[in-house]
N, CA, C and O of each residue as an XYZ file, in Angstrom:
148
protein
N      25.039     25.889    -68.957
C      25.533     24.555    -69.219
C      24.503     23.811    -70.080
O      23.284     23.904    -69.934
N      25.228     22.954    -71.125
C      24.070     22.515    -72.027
C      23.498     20.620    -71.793
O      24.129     19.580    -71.987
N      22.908     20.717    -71.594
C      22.564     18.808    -71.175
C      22.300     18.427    -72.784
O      21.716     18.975    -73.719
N      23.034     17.219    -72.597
C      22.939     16.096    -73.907
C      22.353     15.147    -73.390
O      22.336     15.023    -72.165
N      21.664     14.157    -74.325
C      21.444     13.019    -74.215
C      21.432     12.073    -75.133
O      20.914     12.438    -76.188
N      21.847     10.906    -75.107
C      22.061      9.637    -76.046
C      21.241      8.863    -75.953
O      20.952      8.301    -74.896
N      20.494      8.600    -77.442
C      19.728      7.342    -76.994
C      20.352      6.590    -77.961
O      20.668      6.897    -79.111
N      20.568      4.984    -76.997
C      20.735      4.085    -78.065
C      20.300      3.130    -78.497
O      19.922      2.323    -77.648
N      20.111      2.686    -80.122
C      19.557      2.087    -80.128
C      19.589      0.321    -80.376
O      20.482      0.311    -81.223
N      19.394     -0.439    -80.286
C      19.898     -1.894    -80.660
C      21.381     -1.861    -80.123
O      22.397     -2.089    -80.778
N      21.267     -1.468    -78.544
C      22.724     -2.413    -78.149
C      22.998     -3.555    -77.799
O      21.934     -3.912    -77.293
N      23.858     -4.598    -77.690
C      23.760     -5.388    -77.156
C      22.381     -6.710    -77.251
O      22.097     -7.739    -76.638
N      21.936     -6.080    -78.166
C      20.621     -6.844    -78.143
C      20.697     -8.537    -78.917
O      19.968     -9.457    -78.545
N      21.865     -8.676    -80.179
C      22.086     -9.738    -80.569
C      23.156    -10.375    -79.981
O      23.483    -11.453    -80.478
N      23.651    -10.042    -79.229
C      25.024    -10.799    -78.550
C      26.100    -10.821    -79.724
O      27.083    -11.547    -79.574
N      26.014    -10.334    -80.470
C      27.312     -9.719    -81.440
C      27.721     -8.358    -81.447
O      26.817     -7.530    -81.340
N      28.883     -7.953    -81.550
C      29.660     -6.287    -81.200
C      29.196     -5.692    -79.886
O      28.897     -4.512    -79.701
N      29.176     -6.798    -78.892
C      28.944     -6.450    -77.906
C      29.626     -5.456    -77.208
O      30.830     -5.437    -77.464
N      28.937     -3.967    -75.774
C      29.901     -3.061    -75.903
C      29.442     -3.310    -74.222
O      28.310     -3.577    -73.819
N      30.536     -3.154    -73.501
C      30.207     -3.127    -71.981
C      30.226     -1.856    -71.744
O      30.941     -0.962    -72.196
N      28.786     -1.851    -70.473
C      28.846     -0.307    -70.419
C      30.445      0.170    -69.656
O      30.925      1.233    -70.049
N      30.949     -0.356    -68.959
C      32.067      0.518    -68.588
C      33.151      0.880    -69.427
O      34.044      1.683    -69.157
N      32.997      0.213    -70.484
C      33.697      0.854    -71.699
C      33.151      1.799    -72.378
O      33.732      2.751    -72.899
N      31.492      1.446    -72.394
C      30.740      3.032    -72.866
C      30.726      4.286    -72.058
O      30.789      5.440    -72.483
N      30.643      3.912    -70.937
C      31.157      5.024    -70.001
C      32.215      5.762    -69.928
O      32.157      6.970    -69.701
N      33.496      4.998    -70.144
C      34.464      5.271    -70.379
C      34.562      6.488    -71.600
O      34.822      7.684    -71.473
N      34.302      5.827    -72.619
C      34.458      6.121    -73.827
C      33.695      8.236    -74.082
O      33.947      9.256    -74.724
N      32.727      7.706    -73.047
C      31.784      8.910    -73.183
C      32.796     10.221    -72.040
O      33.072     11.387    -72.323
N      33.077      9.571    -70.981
C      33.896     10.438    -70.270
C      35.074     10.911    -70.532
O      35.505     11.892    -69.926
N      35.789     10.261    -71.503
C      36.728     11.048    -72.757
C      36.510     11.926    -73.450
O      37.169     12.898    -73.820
N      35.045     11.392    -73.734
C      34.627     13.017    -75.055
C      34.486     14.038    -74.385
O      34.431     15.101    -75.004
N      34.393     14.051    -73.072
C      34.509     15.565    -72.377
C      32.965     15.352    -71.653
O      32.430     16.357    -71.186
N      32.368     14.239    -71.579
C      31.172     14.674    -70.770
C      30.773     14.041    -69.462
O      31.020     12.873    -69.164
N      30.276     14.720    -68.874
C      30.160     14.855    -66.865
C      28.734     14.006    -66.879
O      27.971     13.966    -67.843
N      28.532     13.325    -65.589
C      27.379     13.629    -64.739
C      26.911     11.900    -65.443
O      25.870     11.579    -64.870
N      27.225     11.084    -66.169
C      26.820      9.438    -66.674
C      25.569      9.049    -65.904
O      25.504      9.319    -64.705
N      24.927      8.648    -66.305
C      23.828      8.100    -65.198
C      23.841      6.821    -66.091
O      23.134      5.856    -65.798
C-alpha cells in the first residue's frame, strides 16, 4: 500500500477562496483516498 501526503500551502490564510476542511476532506475522500488525519 502506498502512503501519500499533501502539503498545503497558503490556505485559508487571507480569508479569500476560503476552503472548509470538511469540504477538503470530502473532496479528498472522492479521489479514492483512506485514512484523513
Amino acid at each position: 500500500m502506498s502512503t501519500y501526503i499533501t502539503l498545503l500551502r497558503g490556505v485559508n490564510i487571507s480569508g479569500q477562496k476560503i476552503i472548509k476542511m470538511a469540504d477538503l476532506r470530502a473532496f479528498l475522500t472522492n479521489a479514492g483516498l483512506k485514512s484523513l488525519v
